[in-house]
Gaussian input, Z-matrix of N, CA and C with variables (Angstrom, degrees):
# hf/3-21g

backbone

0 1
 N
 C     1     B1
 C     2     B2     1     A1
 N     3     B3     2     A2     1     D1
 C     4     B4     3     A3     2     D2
 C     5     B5     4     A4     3     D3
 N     6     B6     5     A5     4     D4
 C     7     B7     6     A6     5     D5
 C     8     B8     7     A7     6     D6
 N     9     B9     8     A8     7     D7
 C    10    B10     9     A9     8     D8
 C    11    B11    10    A10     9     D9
 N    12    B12    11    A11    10    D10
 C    13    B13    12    A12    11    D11
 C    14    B14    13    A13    12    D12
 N    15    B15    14    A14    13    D13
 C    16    B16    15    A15    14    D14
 C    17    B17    16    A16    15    D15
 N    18    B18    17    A17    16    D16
 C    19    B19    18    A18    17    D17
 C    20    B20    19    A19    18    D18
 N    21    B21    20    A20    19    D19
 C    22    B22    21    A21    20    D20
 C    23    B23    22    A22    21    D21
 N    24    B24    23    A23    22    D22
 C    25    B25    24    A24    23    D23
 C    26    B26    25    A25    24    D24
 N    27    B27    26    A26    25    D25
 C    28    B28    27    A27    26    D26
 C    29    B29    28    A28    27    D27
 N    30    B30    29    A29    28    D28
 C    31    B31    30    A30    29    D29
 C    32    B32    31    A31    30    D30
 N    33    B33    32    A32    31    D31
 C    34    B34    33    A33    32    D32
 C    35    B35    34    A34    33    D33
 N    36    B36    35    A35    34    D34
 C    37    B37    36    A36    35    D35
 C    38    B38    37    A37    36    D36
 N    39    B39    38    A38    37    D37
 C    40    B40    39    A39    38    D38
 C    41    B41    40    A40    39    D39
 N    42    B42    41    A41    40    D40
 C    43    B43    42    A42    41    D41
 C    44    B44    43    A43    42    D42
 N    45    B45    44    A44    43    D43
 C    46    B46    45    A45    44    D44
 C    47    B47    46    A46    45    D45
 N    48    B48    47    A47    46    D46
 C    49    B49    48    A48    47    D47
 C    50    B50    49    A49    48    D48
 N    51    B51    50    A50    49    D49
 C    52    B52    51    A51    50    D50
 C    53    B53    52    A52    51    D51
 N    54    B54    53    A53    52    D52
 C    55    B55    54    A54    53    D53
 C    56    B56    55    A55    54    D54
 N    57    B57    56    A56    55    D55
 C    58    B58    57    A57    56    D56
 C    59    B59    58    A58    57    D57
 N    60    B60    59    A59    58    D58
 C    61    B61    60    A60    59    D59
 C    62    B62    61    A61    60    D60
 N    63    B63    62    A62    61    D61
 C    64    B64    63    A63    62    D62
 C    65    B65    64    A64    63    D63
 N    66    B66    65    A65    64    D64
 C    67    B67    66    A66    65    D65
 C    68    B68    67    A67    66    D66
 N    69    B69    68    A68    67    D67
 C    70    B70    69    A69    68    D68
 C    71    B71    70    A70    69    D69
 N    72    B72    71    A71    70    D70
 C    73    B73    72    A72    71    D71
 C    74    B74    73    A73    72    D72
 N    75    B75    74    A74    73    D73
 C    76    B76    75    A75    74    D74
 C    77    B77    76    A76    75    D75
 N    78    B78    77    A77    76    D76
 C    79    B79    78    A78    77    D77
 C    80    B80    79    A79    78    D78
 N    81    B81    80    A80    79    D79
 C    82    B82    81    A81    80    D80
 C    83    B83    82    A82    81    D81
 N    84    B84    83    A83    82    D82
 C    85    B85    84    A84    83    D83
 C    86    B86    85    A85    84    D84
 N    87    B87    86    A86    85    D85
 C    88    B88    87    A87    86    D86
 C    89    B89    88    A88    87    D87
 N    90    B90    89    A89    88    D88
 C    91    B91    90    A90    89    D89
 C    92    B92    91    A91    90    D90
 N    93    B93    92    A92    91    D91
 C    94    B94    93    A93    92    D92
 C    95    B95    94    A94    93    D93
 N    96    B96    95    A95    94    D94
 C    97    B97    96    A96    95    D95
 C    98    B98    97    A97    96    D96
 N    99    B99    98    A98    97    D97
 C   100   B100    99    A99    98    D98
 C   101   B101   100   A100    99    D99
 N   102   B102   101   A101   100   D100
 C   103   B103   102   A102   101   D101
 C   104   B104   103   A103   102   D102
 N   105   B105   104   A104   103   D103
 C   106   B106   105   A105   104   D104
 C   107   B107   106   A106   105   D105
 N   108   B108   107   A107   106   D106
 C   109   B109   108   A108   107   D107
 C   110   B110   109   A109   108   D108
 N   111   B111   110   A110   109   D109
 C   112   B112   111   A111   110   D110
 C   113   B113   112   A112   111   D111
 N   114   B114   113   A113   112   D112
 C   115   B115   114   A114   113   D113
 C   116   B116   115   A115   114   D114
 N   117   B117   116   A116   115   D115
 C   118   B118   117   A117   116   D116
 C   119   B119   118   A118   117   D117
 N   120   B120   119   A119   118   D118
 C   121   B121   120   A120   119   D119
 C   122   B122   121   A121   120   D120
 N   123   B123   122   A122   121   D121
 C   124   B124   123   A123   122   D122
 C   125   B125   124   A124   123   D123
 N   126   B126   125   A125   124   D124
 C   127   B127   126   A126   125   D125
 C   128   B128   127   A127   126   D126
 N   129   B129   128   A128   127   D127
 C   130   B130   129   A129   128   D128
 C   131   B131   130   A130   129   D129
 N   132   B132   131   A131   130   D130
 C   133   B133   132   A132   131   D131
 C   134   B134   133   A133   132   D132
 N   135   B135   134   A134   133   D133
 C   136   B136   135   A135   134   D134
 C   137   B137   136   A136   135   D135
 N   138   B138   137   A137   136   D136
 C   139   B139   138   A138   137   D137
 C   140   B140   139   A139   138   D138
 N   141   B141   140   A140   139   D139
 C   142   B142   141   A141   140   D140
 C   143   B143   142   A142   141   D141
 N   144   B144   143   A143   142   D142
 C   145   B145   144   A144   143   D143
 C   146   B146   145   A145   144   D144
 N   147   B147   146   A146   145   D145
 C   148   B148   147   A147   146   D146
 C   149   B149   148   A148   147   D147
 N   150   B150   149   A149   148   D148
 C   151   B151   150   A150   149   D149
 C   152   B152   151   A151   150   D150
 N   153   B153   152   A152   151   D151
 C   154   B154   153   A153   152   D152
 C   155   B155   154   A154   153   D153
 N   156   B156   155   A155   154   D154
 C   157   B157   156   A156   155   D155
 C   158   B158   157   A157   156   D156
 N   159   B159   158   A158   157   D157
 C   160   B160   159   A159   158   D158
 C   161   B161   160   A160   159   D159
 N   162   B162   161   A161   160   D160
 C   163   B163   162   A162   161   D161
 C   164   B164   163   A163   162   D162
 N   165   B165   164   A164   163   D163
 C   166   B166   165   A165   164   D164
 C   167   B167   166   A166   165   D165
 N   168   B168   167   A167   166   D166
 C   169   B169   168   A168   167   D167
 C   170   B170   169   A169   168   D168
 N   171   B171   170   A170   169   D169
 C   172   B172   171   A171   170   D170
 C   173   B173   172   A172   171   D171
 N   174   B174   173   A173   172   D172
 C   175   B175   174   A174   173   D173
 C   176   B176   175   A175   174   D174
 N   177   B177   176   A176   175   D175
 C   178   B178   177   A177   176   D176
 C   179   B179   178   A178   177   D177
 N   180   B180   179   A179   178   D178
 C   181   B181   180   A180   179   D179
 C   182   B182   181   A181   180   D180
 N   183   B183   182   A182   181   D181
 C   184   B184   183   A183   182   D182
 C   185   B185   184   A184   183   D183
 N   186   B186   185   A185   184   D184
 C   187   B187   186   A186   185   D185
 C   188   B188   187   A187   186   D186
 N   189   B189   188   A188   187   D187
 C   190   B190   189   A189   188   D188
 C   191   B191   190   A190   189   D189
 N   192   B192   191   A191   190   D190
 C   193   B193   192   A192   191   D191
 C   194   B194   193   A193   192   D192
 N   195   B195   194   A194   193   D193
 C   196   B196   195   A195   194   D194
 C   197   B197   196   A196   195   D195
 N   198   B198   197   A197   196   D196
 C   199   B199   198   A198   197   D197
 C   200   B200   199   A199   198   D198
 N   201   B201   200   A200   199   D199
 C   202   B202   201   A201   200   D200
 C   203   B203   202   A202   201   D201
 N   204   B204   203   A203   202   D202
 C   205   B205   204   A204   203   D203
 C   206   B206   205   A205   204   D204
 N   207   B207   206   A206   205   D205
 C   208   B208   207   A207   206   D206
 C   209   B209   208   A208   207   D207
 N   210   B210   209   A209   208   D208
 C   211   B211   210   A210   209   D209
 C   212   B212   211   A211   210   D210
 N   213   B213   212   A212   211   D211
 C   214   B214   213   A213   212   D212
 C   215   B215   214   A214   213   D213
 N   216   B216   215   A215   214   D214
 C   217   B217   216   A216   215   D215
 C   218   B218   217   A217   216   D216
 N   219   B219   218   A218   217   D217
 C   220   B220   219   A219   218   D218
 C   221   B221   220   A220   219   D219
 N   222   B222   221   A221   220   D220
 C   223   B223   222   A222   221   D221
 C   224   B224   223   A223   222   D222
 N   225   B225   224   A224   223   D223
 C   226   B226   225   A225   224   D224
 C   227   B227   226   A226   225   D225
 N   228   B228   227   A227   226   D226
 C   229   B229   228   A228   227   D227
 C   230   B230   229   A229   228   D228
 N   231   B231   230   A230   229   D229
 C   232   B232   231   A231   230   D230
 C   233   B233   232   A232   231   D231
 N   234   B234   233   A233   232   D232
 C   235   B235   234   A234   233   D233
 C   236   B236   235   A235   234   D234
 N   237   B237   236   A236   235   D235
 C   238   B238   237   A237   236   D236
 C   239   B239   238   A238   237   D237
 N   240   B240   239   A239   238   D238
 C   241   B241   240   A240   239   D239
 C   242   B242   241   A241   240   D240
 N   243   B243   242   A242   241   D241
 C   244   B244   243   A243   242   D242
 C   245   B245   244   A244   243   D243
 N   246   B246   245   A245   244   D244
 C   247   B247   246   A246   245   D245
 C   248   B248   247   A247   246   D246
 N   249   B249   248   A248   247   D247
 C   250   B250   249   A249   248   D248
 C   251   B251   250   A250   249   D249
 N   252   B252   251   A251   250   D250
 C   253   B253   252   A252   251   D251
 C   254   B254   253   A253   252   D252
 N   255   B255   254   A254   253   D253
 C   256   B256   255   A255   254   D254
 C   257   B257   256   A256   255   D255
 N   258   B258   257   A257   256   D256
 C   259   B259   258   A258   257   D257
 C   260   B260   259   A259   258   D258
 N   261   B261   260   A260   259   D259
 C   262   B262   261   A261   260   D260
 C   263   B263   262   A262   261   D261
 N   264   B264   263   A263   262   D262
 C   265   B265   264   A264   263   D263
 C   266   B266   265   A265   264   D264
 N   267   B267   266   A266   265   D265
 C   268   B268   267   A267   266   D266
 C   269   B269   268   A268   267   D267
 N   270   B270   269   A269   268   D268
 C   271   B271   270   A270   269   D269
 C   272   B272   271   A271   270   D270
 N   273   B273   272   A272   271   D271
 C   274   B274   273   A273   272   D272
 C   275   B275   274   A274   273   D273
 N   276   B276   275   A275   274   D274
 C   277   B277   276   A276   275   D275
 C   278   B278   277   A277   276   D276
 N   279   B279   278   A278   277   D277
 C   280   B280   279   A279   278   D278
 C   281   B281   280   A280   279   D279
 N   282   B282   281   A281   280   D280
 C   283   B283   282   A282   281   D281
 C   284   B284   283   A283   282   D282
 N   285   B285   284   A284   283   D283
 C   286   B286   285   A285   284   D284
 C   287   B287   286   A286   285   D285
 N   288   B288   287   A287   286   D286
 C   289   B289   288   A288   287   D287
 C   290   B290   289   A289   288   D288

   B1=1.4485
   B2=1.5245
   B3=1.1858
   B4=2.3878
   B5=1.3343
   B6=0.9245
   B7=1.2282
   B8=1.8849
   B9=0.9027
   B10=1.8257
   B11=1.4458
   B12=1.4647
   B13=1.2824
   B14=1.2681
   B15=1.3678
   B16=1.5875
   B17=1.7122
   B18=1.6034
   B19=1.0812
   B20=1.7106
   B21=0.9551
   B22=1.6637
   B23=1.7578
   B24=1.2881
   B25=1.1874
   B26=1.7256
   B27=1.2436
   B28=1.9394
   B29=1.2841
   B30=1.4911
   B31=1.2142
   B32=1.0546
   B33=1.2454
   B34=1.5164
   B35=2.0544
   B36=1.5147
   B37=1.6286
   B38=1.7242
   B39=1.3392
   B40=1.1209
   B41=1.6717
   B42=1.4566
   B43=1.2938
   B44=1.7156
   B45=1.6841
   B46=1.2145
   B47=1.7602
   B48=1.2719
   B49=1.3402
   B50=1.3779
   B51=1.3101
   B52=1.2660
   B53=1.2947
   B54=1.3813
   B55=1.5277
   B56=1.6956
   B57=1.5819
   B58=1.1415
   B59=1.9823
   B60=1.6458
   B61=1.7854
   B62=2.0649
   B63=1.4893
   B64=1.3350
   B65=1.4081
   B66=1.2637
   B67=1.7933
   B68=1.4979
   B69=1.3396
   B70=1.5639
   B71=1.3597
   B72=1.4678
   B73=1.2102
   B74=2.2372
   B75=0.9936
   B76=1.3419
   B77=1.1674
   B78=1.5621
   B79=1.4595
   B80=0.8935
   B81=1.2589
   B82=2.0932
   B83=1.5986
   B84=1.3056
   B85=1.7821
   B86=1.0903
   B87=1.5806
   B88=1.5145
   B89=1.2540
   B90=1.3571
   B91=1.6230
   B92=1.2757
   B93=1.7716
   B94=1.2785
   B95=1.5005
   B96=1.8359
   B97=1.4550
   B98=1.3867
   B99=0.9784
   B100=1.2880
   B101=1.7914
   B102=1.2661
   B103=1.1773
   B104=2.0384
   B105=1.5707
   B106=1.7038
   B107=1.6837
   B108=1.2912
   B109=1.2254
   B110=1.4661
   B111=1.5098
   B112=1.0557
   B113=1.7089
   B114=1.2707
   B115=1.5191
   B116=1.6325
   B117=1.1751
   B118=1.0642
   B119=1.8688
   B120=1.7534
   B121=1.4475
   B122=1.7966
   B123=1.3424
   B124=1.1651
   B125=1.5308
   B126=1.3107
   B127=1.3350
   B128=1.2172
   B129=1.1790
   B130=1.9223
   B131=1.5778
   B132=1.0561
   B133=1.8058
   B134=1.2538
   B135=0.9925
   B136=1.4895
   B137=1.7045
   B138=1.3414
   B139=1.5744
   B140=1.2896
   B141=1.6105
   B142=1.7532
   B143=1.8441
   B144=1.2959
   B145=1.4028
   B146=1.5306
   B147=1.2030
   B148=1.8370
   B149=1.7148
   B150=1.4368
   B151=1.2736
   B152=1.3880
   B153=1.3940
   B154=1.2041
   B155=1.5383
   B156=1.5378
   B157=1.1920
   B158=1.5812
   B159=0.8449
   B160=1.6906
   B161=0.9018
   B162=1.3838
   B163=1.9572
   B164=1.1676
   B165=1.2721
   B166=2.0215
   B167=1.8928
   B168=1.3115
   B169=1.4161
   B170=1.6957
   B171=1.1277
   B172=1.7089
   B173=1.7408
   B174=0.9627
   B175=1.6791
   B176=1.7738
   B177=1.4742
   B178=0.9847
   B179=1.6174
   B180=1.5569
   B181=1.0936
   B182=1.4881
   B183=1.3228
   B184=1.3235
   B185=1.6931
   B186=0.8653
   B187=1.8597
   B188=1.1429
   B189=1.1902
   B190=1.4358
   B191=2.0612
   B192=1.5050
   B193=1.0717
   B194=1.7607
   B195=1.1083
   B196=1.6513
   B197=1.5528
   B198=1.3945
   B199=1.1809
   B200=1.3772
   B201=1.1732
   B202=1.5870
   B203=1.7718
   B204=1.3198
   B205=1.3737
   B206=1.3554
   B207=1.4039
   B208=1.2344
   B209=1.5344
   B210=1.8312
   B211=0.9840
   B212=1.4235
   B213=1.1726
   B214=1.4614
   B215=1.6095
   B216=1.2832
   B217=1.7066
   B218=1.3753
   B219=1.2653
   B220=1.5018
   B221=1.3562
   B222=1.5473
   B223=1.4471
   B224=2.0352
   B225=0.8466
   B226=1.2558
   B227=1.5896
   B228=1.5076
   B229=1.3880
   B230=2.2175
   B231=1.4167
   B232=1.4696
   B233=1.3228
   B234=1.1636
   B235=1.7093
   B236=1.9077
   B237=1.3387
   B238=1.7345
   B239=1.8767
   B240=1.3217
   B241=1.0701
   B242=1.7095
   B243=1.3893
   B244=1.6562
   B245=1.2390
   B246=1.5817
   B247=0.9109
   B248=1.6478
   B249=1.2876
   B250=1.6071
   B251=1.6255
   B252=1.5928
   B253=1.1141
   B254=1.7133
   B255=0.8138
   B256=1.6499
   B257=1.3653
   B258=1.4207
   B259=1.6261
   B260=1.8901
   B261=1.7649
   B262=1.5261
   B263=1.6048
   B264=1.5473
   B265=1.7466
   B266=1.6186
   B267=1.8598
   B268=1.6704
   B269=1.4355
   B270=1.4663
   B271=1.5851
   B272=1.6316
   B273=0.8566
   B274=1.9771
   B275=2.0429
   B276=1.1576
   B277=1.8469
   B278=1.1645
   B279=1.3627
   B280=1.6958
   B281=1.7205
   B282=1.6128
   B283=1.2876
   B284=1.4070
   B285=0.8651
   B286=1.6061
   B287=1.9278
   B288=0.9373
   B289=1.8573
   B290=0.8333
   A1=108.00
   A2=104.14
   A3=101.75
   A4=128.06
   A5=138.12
   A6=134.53
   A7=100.47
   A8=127.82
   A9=129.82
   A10=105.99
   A11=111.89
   A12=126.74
   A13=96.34
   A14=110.76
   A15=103.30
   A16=100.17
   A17=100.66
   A18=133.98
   A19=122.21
   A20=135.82
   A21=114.86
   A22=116.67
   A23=115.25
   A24=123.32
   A25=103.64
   A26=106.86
   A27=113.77
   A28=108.92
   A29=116.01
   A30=131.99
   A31=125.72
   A32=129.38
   A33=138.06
   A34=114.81
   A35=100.97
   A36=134.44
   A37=86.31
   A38=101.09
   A39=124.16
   A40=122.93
   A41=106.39
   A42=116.06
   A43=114.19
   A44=111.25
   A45=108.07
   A46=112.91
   A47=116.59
   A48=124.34
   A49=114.80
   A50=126.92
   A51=141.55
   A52=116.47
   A53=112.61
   A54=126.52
   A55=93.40
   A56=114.99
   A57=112.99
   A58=128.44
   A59=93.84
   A60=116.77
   A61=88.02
   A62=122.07
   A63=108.86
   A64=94.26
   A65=129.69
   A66=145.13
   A67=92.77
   A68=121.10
   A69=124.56
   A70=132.99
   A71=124.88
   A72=120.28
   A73=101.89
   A74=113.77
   A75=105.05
   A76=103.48
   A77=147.79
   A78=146.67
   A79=83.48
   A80=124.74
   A81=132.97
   A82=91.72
   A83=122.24
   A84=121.43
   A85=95.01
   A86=138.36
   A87=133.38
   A88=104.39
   A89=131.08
   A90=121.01
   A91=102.45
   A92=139.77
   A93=120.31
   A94=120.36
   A95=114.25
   A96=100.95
   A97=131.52
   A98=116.69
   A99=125.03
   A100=132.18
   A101=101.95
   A102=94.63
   A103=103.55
   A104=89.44
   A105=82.07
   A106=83.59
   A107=110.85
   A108=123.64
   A109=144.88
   A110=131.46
   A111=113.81
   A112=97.67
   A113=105.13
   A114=132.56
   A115=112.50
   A116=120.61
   A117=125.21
   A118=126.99
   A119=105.24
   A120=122.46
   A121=95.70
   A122=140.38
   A123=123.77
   A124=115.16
   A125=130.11
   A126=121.49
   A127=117.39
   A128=109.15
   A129=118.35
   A130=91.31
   A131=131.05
   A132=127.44
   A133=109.09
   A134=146.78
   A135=126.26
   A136=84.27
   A137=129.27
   A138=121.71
   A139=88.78
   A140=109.49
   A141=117.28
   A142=104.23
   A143=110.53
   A144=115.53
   A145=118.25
   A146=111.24
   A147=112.75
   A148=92.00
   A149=123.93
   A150=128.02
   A151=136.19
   A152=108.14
   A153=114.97
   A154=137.12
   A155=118.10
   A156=121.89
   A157=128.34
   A158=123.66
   A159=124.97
   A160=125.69
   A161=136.61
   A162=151.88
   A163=107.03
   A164=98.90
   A165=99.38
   A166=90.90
   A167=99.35
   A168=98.88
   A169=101.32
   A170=118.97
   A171=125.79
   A172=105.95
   A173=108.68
   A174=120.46
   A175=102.66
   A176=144.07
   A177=112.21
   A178=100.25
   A179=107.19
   A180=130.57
   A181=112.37
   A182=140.12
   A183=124.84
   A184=75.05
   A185=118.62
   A186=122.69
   A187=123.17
   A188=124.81
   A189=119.74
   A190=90.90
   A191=120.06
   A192=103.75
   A193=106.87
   A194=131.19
   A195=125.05
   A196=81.39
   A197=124.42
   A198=135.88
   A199=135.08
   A200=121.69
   A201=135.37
   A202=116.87
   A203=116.15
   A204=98.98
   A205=115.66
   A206=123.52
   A207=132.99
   A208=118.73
   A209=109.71
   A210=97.86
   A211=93.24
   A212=135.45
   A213=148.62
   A214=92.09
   A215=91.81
   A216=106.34
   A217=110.88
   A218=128.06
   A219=123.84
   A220=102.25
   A221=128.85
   A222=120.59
   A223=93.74
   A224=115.69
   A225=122.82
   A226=132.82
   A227=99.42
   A228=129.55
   A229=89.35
   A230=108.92
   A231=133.82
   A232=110.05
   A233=117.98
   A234=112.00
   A235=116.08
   A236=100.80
   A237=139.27
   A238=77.95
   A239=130.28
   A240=150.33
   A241=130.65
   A242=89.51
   A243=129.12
   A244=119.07
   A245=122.28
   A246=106.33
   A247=113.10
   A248=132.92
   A249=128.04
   A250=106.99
   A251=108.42
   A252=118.49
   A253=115.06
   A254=119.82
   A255=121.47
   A256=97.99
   A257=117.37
   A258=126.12
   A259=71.63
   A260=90.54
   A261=100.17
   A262=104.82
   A263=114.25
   A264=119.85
   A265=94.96
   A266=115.61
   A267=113.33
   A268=102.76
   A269=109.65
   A270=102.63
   A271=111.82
   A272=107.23
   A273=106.61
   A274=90.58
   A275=112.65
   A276=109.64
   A277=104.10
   A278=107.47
   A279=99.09
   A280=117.61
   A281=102.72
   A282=110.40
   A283=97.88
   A284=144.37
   A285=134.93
   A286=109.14
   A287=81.59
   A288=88.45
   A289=141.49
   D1=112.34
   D2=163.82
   D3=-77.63
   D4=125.98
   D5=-163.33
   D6=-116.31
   D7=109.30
   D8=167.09
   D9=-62.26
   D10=136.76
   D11=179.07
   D12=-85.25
   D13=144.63
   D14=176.71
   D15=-136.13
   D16=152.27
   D17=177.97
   D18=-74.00
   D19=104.80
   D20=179.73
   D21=-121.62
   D22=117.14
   D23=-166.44
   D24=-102.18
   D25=157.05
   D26=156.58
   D27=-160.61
   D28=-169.04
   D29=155.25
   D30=-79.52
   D31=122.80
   D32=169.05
   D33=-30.99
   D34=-61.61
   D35=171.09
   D36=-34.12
   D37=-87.55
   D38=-154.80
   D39=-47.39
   D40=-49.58
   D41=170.81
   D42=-57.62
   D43=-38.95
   D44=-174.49
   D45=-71.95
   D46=-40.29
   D47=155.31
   D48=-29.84
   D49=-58.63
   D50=-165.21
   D51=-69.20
   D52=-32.47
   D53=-171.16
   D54=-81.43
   D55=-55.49
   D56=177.91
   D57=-43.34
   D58=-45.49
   D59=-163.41
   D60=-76.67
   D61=-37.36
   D62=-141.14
   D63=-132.89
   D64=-20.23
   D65=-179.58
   D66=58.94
   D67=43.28
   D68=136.84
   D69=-119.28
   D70=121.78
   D71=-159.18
   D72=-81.46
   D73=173.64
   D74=168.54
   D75=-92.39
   D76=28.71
   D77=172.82
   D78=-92.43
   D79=-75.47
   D80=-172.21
   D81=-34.09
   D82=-70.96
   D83=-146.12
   D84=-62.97
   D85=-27.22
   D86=175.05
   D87=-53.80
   D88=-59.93
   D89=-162.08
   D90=-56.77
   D91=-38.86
   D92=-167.14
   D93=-44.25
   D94=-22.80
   D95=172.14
   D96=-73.06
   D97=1.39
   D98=157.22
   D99=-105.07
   D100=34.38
   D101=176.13
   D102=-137.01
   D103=-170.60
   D104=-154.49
   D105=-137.07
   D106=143.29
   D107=-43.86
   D108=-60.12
   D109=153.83
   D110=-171.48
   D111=-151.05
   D112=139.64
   D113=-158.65
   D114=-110.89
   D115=98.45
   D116=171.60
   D117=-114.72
   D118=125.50
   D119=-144.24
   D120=-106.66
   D121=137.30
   D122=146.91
   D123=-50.04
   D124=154.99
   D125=132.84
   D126=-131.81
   D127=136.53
   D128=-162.32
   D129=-118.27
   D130=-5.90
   D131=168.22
   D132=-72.28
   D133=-11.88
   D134=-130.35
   D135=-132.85
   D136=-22.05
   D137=-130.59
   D138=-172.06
   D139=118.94
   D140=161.48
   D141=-129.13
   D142=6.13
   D143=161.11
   D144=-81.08
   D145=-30.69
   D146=-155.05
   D147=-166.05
   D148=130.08
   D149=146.94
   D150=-48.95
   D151=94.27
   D152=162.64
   D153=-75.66
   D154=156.75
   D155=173.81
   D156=-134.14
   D157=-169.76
   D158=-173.50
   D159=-151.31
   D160=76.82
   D161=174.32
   D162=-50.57
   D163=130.91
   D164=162.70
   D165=-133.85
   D166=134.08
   D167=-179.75
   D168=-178.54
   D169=175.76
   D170=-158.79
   D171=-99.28
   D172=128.73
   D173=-168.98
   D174=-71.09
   D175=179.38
   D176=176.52
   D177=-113.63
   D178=37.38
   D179=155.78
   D180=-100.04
   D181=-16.67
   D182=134.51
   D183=129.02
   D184=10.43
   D185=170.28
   D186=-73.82
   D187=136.24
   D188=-168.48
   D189=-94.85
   D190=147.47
   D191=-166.58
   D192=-148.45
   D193=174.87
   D194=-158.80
   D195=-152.87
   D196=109.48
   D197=156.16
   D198=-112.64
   D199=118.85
   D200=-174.55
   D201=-73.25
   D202=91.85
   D203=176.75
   D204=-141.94
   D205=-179.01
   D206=159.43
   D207=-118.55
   D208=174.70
   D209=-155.55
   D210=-146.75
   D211=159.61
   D212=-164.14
   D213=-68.23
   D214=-161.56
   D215=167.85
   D216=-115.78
   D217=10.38
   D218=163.86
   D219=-137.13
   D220=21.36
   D221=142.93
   D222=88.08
   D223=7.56
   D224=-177.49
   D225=-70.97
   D226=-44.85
   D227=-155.30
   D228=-137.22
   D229=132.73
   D230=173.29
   D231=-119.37
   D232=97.47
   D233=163.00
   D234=-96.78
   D235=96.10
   D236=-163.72
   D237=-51.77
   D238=119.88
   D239=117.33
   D240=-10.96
   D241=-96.07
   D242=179.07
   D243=-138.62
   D244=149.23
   D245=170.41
   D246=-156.84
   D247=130.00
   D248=-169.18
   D249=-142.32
   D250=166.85
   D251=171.46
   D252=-57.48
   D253=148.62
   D254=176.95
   D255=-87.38
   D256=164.08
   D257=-158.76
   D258=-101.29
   D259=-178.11
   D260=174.79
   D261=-77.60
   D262=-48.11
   D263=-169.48
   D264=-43.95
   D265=-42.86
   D266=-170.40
   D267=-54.33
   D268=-54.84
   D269=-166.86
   D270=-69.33
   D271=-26.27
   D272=-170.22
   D273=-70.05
   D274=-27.04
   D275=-170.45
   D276=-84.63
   D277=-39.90
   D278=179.24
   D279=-74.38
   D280=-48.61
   D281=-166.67
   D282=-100.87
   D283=-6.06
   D284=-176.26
   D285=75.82
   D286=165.33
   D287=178.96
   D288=138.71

């Protein structure tokens, strides 16, 4: 199995905002790419500059989590958006339960 190392970028501004608005830092929303399972959504609403997407996957704080990002053109490099706890209805749709 290969696994790609990946890169994860943000805003300084932004992340600190985020931690404040949502009490998730984008350090936490980074680990969700490495964990299993993890659910990844287009979103074509949000963004007609750059393709966006939408992670839901487990923090390695054990958080279930909804992350906003984009992604290079070889999938390499994530520059983390947003990022918040998932409601329960999110987790029961994605993950069942």
């Amino acid at each position: 199995m290969y696994y790609m190392k990946l890169a994860f970028t943000w805003d300084e501004n932004k992340n600190a905002s985020n931690k404040q608005k949502h009490g998730v830092s984008f350090e936490e929303a980074s680990t969700i790419f490495n964990s299993s399972p993890l659910e990844i959504f287009e979103d074509p609403d949000h963004s007609d500059a750059e393709d966006r997407y939408i992670a839901v996957g487990f923090s390695d704080k054990a958080r279930a989590l909804i992350v906003v990002h984009c992604e290079n053109n070889v999938g390499t490099e994530i520059r983390i958006i947003s990022a918040r706890k998932a409601t329960n209805k999110e987790r029961t749709e994605v993950f069942g339960g």
